[in-house]
C-alpha positions, 0 to 999 in steps of 0.5 A: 302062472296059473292065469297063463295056463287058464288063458293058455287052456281057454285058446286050446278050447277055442281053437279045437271047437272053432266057429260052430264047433268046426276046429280053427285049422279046418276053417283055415286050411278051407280058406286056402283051398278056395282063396286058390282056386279063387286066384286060379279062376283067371287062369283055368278060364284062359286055359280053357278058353285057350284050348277050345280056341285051337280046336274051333279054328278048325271050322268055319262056323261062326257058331263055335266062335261066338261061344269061346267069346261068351263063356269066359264069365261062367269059366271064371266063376266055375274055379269059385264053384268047385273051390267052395265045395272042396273048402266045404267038404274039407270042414267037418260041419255040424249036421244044421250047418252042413244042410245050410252049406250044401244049399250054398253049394247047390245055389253056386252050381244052380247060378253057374248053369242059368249064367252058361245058358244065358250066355248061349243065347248069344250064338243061339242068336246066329240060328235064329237070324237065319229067319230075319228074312221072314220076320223083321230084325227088331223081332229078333232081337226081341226074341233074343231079349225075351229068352235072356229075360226068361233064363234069368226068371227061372234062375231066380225061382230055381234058387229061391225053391232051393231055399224053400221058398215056394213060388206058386204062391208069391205068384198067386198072391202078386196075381191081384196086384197084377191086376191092378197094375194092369188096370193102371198101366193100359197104355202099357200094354197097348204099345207093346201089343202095338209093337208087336204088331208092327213087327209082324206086320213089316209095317217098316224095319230100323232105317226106313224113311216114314211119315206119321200122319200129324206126328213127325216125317223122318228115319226110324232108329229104334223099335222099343216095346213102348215106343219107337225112335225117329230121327228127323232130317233135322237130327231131332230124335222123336219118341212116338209112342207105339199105339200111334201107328195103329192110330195114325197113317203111316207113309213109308218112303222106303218102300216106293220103287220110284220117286216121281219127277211132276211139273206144270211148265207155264209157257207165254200165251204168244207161242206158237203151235208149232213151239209148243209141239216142238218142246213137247216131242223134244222132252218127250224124246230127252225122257224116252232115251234116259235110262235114268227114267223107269217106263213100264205100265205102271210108271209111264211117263207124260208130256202133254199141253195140259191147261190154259191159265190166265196168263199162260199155257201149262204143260205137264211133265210128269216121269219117275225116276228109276232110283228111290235115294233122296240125293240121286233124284235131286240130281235127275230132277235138277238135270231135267230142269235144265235141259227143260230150260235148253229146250224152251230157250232152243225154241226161242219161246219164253217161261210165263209169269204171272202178269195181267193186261189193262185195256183203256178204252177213250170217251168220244170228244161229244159227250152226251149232255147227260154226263156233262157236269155243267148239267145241274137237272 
């Protein structure tokens, strides 16, 4: 019997002075308080959402709409917050664990308020699109990257000098590894600052159709900061580090206002002038009259005898179709041909090939005795 009233005495000890001479109950009671509102965070959050959303129907902005979308984690996360300070203040703490546990506090309330500004990037991102028309989507979106980037960081050092922990000189001491890691990573820094320049510079934007000199012809997918994706007409994607638009010529397809239609049309040697006057007016007149053609100073067009080969008369056709898409001039280009092909056919002339003419030339019947082979001297 007296074991048991020491044992029951030892339980009465523990339970009243607790974990760190907080009372047992006090830490149980705290637990409920924050495990409610830990099961409560899914439905304050709806609640909340559910009422911003009444009112944002009102307006046509798209503003408001992106920001009931992106706030749903921090209104979650906001019920564990409050929950642990109410659990906390419930708790008679020692003087050293109650500093420890407003750090706690302070560092929950520190991540709530970076997550919510990181989150509102996203509907920061509709007035900053505003601008795509005068800098290009990719830096933009780079911007956007960077700004995320940039509240994570001072969430992190706002934390950290929560705890003491003083970033000046964690940077200052990273300085010389920075240089170092600068010194080693050159060609680091030279595709971004390629990257950079590419974006500033409108050199070509995500779709366009580009050749890089010696390097690869196809459609740009991706603008990273080291390099950028080009998908090949193949399907072939292809990294091109980004120093190598600085370095290389770039020939942007997108960018022409016209495709160009060039041919040398050989037609035989036995054409008569007047065929050949009469296919030259007859395409000049097909050209002239299709709208599908541009014809302004810059891209006028050309149907003129141009050459003589040896084995045919050449003459150029040259005009530039009005639209720059692949398949539409193909389409211009094959329609052409054919007509071309009517047009000689009309005129019953014929297309050259190449070919060449032997001429025999017969010794007379006396042939001189110098060339007689009976003639030994």
């Amino acid at each position: 019997m007296e074991a048991f009233n020491q044992f029951f005495s030892l339980f009465q000890e523990v339970w009243f002075q607790g974990i760190f001479g907080v009372n047992v109950s006090e830490i149980i009671i705290g637990l409920i308080i924050f495990l409610f509102f830990y099961v409560l965070r899914r439905l304050f959050a709806r609640f909340i959402i559910r009422r911003l959303s009444k009112f944002v129907l009102k307006s046509k902005n798209q503003i408001d709409d992106a920001i009931i979308d992106v706030i749903e984690g921090p209104l979650k996360f906001l019920p564990v917050v409050i929950g642990f300070f109410i659990a906390s203040s419930y708790i008679d703490f020692s003087l050293n664990v109650q500093n420890f546990i407003d750090l706690i506090n302070r560092s929950l309330i520190t991540i709530f308020i970076f997550w919510l500004l990181h989150q509102l990037v996203v509907p920061f991102s509709f007035i900053i699109k505003k601008f795509e028309d005068k800098i290009s989507k990719p830096l933009v979106d780079w911007t956007l990257r960077g700004l995320k980037i940039l509240i994570f960081v001072l969430g992190i050092v706002a934390i950290l000098e929560l705890w003491g922990i003083k970033v000046g000189p964690v940077i200052a001491g990273l300085g010389l590894f920075g240089v170092a890691v600068a010194l080693g990573a050159q060609d680091l820094f030279k595709n971004l600052i390629s990257g950079i320049m590419i974006l500033m510079e409108k050199r070509f934007t995500i779709g366009d159709v580009i050749l890089v000199s010696g390097e690869v012809e196809g459609v740009v997918e991706q603008i990273g900061f080291r390099s950028t994706l080009i998908r090949r007409f193949d399907t072939t994607p292809v990294m091109i580090p980004n120093y190598k638009f600085a370095e290389q010529s770039v020939i942007n397809h997108t960018r022409r206002h016209h495709r160009r239609v060039r041919w040398l049309i050989g037609l035989e040697y036995r054409t008569t002038t007047q065929q050949l006057k009469n296919i030259r007016d007859q395409i000049s007149s097909l050209i002239q009259d299709d709208s599908k053609y541009a014809k302004n100073e810059n891209t006028n067009f050309f149907v003129r005898v141009d050459s003589f080969s040896d084995s045919s008369i050449d003459m150029l056709v040259q005009a530039f179709t009005e639209t720059n898409d692949w398949g539409e001039f193909l389409k211009i280009k094959e329609s052409l041909a054919v007509n071309i092909i009517e047009i000689v056919e009309k005129n019953k002339a014929g297309f050259a090939f190449p070919s060449q003419s032997i001429y025999l030339e017969s010794f007379p019947e006396e042939v001189p005795e110098i060339f007689n082979p009976k003639n030994k001297t």
